[in-house]
C-alpha positions in Angstrom: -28.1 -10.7 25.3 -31.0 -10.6 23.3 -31.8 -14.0 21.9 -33.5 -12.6 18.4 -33.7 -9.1 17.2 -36.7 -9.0 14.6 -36.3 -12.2 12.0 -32.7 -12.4 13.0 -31.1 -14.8 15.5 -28.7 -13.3 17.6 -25.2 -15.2 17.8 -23.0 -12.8 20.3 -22.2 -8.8 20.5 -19.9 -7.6 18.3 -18.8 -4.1 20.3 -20.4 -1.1 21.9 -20.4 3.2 21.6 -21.8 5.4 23.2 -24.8 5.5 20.9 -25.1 1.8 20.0 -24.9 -1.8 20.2 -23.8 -3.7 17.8 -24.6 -7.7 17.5 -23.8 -10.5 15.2 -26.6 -12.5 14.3 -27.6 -14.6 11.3 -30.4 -14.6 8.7 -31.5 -17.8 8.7 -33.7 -17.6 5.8 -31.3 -16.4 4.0 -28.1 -18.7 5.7 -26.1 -15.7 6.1 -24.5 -13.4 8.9 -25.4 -10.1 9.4 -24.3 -6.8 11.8 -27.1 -5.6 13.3 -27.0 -1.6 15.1 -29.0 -1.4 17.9 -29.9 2.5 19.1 -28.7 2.6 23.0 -32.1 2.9 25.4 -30.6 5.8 27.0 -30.8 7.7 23.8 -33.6 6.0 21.6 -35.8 8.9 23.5 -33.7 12.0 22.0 -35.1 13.1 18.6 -32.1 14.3 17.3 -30.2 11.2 18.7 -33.0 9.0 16.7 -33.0 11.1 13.5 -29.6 10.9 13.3 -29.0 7.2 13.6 -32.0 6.6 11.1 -30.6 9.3 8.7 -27.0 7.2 8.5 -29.5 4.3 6.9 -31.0 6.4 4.3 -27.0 8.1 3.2 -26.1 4.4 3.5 -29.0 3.0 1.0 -28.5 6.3 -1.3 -24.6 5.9 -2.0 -25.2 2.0 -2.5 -21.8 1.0 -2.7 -19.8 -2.0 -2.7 -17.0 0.2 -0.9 -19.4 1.0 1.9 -21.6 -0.7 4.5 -24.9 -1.8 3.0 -28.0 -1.1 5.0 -29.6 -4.4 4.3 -32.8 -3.9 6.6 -34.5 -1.5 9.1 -36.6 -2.2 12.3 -37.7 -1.5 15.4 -37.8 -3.2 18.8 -40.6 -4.2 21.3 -39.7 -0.9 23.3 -39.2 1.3 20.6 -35.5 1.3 19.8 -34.6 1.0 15.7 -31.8 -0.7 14.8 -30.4 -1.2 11.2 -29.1 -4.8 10.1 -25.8 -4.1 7.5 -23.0 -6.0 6.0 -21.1 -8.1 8.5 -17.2 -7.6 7.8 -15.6 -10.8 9.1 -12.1 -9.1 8.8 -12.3 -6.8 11.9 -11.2 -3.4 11.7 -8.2 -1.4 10.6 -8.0 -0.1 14.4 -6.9 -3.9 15.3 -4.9 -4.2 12.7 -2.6 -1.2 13.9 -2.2 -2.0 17.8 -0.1 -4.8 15.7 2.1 -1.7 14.8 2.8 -0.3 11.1 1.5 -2.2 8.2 3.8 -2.5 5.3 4.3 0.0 2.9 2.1 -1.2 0.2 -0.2 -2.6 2.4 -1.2 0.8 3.8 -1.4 2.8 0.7 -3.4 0.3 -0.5 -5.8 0.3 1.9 -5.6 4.0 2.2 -6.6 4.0 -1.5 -9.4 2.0 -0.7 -10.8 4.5 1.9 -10.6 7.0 -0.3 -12.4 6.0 -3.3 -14.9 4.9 -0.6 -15.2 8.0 0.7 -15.2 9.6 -3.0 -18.2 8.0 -3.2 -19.7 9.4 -0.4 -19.0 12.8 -1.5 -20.3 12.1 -4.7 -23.7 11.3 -3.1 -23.4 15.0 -1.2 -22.2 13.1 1.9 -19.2 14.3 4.3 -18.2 11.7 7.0 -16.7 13.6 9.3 -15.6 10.8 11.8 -13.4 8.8 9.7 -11.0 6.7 11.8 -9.5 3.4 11.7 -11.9 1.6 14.0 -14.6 2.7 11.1 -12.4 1.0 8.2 -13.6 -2.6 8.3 -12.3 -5.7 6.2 -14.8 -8.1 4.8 -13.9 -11.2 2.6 -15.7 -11.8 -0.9 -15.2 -15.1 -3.1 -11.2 -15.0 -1.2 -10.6 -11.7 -1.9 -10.1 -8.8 0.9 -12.1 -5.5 0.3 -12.1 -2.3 2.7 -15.9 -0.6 4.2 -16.0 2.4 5.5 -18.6 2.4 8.0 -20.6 4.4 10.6 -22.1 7.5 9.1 -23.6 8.2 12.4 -21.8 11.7 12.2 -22.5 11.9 8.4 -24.0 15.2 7.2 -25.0 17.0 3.8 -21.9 18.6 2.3 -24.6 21.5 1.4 -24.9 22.4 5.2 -21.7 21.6 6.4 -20.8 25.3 6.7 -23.2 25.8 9.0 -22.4 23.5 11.5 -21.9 24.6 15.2 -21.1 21.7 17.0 -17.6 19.9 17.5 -17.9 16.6 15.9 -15.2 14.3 15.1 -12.7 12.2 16.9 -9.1 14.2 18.2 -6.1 12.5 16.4 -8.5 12.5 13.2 -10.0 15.5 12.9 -9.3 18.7 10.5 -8.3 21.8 12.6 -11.3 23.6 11.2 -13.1 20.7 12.6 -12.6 21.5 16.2 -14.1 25.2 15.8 -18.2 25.5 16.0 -18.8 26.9 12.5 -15.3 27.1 11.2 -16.9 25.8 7.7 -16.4 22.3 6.6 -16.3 20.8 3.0 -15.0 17.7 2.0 -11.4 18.2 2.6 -11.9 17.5 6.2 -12.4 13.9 5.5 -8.8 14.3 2.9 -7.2 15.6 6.2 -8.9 12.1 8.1 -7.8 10.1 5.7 -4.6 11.5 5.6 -4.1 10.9 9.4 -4.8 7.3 9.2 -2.7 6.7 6.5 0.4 8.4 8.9 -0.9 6.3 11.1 -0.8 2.9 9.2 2.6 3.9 8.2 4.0 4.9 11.3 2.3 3.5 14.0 1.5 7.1 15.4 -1.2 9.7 14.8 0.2 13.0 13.3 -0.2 15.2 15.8 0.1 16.1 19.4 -3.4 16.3 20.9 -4.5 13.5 18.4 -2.5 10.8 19.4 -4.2 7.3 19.6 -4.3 6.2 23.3 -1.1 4.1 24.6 0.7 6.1 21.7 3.0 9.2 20.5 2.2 11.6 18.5 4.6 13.6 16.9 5.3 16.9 16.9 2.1 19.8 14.6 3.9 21.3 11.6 2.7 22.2 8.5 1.2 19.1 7.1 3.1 17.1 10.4 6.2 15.2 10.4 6.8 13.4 7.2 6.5 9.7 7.8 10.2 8.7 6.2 11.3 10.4 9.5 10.0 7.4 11.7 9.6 5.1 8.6 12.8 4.0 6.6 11.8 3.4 3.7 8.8 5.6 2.9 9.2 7.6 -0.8 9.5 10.9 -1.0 6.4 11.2 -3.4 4.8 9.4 -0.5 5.6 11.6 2.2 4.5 14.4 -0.1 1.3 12.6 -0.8 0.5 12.2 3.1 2.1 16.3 4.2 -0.4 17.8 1.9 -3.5 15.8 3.0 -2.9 16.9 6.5 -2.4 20.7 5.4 -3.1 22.5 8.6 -5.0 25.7 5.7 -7.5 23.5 4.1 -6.6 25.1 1.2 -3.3 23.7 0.7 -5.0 20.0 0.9 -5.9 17.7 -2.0 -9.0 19.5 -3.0 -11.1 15.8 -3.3 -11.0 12.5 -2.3 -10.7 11.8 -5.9 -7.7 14.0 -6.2 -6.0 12.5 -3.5 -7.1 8.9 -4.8 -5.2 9.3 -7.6 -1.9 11.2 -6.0 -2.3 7.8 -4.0 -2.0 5.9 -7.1 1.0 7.9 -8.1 2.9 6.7 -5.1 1.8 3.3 -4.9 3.1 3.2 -9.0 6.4 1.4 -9.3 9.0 3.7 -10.8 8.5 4.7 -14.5 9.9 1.8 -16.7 12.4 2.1 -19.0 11.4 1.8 -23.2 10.7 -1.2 -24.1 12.1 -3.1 -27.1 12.1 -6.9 -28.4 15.0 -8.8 -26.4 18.3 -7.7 -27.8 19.8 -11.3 -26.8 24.0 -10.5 -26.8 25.7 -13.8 -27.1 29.8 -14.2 -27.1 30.7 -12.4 -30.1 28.3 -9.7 -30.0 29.0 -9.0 -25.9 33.1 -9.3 -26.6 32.4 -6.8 -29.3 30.3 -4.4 -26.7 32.5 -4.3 -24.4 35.7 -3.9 -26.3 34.5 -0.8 -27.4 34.5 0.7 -23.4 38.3 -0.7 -23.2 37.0 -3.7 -21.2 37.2 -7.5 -22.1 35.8 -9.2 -19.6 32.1 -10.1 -20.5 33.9 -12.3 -23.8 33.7 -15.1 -20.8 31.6 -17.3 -22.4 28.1 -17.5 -20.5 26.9 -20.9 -19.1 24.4 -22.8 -21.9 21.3 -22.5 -22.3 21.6 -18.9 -20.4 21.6 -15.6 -22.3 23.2 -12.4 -21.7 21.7 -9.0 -21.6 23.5 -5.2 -21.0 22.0 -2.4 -20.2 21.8 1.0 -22.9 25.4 2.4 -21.3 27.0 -0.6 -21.5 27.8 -0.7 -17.9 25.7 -3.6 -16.4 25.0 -6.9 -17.7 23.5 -10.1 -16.5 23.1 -13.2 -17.7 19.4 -15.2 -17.3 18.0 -18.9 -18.4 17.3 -18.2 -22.2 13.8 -19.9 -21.1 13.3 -16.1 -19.4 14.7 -13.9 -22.1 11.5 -13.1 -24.2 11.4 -9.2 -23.5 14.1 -6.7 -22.4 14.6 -2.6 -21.1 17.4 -1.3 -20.8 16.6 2.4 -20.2 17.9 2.7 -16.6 16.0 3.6 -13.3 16.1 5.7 -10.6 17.3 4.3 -7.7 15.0 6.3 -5.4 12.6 3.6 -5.7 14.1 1.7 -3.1 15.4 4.7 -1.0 18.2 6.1 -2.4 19.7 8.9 -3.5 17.5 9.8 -6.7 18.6 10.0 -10.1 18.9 8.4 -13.4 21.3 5.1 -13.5 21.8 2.4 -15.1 19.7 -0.4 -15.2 17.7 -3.0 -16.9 15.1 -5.6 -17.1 14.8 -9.0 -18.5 12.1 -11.6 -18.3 9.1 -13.5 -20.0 6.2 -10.5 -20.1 7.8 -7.2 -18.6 4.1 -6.2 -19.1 3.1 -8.7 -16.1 6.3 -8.0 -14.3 5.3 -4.3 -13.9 2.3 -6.0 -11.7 2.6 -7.3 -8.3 0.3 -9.5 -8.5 2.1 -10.9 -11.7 3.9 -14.6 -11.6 6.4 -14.4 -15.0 9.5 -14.8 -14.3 12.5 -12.3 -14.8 15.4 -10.4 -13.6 15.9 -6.6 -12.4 18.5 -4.8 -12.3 19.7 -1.6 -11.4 23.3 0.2 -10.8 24.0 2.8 -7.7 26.5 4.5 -6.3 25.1 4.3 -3.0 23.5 0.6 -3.0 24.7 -0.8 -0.2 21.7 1.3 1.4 19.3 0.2 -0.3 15.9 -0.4 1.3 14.5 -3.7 0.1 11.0 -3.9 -0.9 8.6 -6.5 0.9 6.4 -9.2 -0.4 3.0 -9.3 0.8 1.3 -12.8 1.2 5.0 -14.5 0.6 6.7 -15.8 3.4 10.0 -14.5 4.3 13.0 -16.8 4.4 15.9 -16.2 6.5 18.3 -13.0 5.4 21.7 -14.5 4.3 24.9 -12.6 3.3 26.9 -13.4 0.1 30.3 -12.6 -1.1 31.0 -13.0 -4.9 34.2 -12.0 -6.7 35.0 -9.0 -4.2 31.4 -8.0 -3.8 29.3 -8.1 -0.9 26.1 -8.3 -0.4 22.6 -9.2 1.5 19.9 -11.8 -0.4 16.5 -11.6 1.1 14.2 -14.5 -0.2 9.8 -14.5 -0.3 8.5 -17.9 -1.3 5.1 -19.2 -1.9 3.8 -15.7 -2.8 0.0 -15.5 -2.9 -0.4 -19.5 -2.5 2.1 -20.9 -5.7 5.0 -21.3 -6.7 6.2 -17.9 -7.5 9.3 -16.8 -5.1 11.1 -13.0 -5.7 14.7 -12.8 -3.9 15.5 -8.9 -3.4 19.6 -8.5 -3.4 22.1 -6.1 -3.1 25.7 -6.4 -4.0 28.1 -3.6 -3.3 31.7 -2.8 -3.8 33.8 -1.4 0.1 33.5 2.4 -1.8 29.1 1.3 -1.8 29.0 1.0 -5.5 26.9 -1.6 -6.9 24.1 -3.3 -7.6 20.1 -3.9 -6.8 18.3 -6.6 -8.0 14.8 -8.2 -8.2 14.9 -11.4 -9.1 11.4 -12.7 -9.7 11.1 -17.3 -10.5 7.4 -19.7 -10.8 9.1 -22.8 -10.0 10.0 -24.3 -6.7 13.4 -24.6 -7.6 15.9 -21.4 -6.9 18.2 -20.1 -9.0 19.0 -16.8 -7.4 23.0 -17.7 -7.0 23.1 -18.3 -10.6 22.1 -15.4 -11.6 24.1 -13.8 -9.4 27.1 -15.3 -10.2 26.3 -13.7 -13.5 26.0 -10.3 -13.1 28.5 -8.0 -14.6 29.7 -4.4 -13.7 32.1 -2.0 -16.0 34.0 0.2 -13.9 35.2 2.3 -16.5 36.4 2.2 -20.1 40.2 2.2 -18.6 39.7 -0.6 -15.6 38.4 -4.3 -15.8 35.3 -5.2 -14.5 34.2 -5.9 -11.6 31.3 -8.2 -10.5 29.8 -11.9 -10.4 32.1 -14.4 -12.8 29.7 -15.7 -15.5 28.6 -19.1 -15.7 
């Protein structure tokens, strides 16, 4: 190991290719840590091999993006061999994070987003990668918050020549089928079909194809566009799977025509289901619900609520919950679709409740408030998960003839904020999903619960959680 390369004093060796060496080292003028890429000796001789590895620091400098490695300096050795000192990601790559097996759902899109507005960049510069693959996705750490690099451009080339290429270049599991042909005409929708087959990958633990499958792995069986990943995935959207089947189009033509394209189909899918209008709370206390429900032939919500709560129903007049009057700021009650947690789609009944419905539509948001949505099928449901919450044990509950599972995520992104995902369902699987979203430590979660009201029909009580 060398002890210094250039200024830079080298701490150990980060990993090894066929063309390079890479080493950590740090810059001690200016107290950092670097990645510095060291040209093999066997190759440093090849003019091609040379002019390629310098031409990936001059694409690198040109996009200049926070989204991709920076080329932060250029040298050369005693014996001749350059070597380029870039951005040190301290996060590894996205290769280690897969032997783990599939990342969450949201975690993958979002880091499959991230690729791809990287890689938007590139093409904006005229650049097409060509060799994306997970073990060139890095994660670096900025002021506490994660970003994604795309890295090595060693296979990089002008998207003005890339129809003239004659050479095989790429890695199998990865590539485009036009990819594996000398001079079968590349343009940036080779990198849509890469970025495509790691987001399968993230997803489902697999590459998408036979041939390409990612060693000690399966791959599943080609297809136009490949398998979709709900078939090995519970839980993945159909607008997902759609997303992923057309970037791996086997006829580039059927692809997402542009990173920028599929960026934003990405965004599409990673979107939480369109919400409902939106007026100011419509708070129904005792009179007004007795009143509302009397008109559907049904009684039961003139149960006076517990005080200081507030009760809501939703536009049909079929679902109702009651919340701490401290939450009930802003209401919807326009229904949902209850595909958004994996069932059957269609338009049902459902509502929403909390402080700022604005900043409950983010997942990053922290006010509290209650979901809820009505199914025919909810006993199915698949219930989202919370990233950077820790998971509490599952727990089953039985209120007033209703079943149901209560999954609980504390301590979400470092406070106090908690969600507890629940589904209550009937013995025919009628019932109810909800989301129930609190910022204190406390937990109300069977409170609410016991609250929650279901109208069968205008000729039959109702059903559900006795009010508090």
């Amino acid at each position: 190991m060398p002890s210094k390369i250039g200024r830079y004093r080298v701490e150990r060796r980060l990993g090894a290719g066929a063309f390079a060496t890479v080493w950590l080292a740090e810059d001690e003028a200016l107290e950092s840590w670097v990645a510095i890429k060291v040209l093999a000796d066997n190759w440093s001789h090849h003019p091609d091999v040379r002019a390629r590895f310098e031409q990936e620091a001059q694409i690198l400098r040109r996009a200049d993006s926070e989204r991709l490695v920076r080329v932060l300096d250029i040298g050369e050795l005693p014996d001749g061999r350059p070597y380029l000192v870039m951005t040190y990601a301290d996060g590894g790559t996205l290769a280690e994070r897969i032997e783990a097996g599939p990342l969450p759902i949201t975690a993958a899109v979002a880091i499959a987003l991230d690729i791809t507005r990287a890689v938007a960049v590139l093409h904006d510069s005229g650049v097409l990668h060509r060799d994306l693959k997970p073990s060139n996705v890095l994660f670096h750490t900025v002021r506490g918050r994660r970003r994604v690099l795309v890295a090595d451009l060693g296979l990089a080339k002008e998207i003005a020549h890339a129809s003239g290429f004659t050479v095989v270049a790429g890695t199998p599991g990865y590539m485009a089928p036009e990819q594996q042909v000398p001079g079968g005409g590349l343009d940036v929708r080779a990198d849509v079909h890469a970025i495509g087959a790691m987001l399968f990958q993230m997803l489902t633990g697999r590459t998408p194809r036979k041939g390409g499958t990612a060693p000690g792995k399966g791959g599943t069986a080609p297809g136009k566009g490949g398998s979709a990943p709900s078939k090995l995935r519970p839980g993945v959207r159909g607008n997902l799977d759609r997303v992923v089947q057309r970037a791996l189009e086997t006829d580039p033509a059927r692809r997402w025509p542009t990173a920028a394209a599929l960026a934003d189909a990405l965004e599409g899918a990673a979107a939480p289901p369109p919400a409902p209008r939106r007026w100011p709370l419509r708070v129904v206390g005792v009179a007004v619900a007795s009143a509302a429900v009397l008109a559907t032939g049904s009684a039961a919500l003139a149960q006076p609520t517990a005080e200081g709560w507030q009760r809501v129903t939703d536009a049909s007049g079929v679902l109702s919950v009651a919340v701490p009057a401290s939450w009930a700021h802003q209401f919807a009650d326009g229904g949902w679709d209850p595909a958004a947690v994996g069932l059957p789609a269609g338009r049902s009944p459902g509502l929403a409740v909390g402080v700022d419905l604005t900043d409950w539509a983010n997942p990053s948001g922290t006010s509290p408030g209650v979901f809820a949505g009505l199914s025919d099928a909810a006993s199915g449901a698949v219930l989202p998960p919370h990233n950077g919450c820790a998971r509490a044990p599952d727990r089953r509950i039985v209120i007033d003839g209703l079943t149901g599972r209560v999954q609980r995520w504390t301590g979400c992104g470092g406070t106090s904020t908690s969600y507890s995902e629940v589904v209550l369902s009937a013995s025919g699987g009628r019932g109810v999903y909800l989301q129930i979203r609190q910022d204190d430590p406390g937990d109300r979660t069977d409170e609410v619960l016991r609250g929650v009201r279901i109208i069968r029909s205008s000729r039959t009580s109702s059903t559900g959680a006795r009010p508090r």
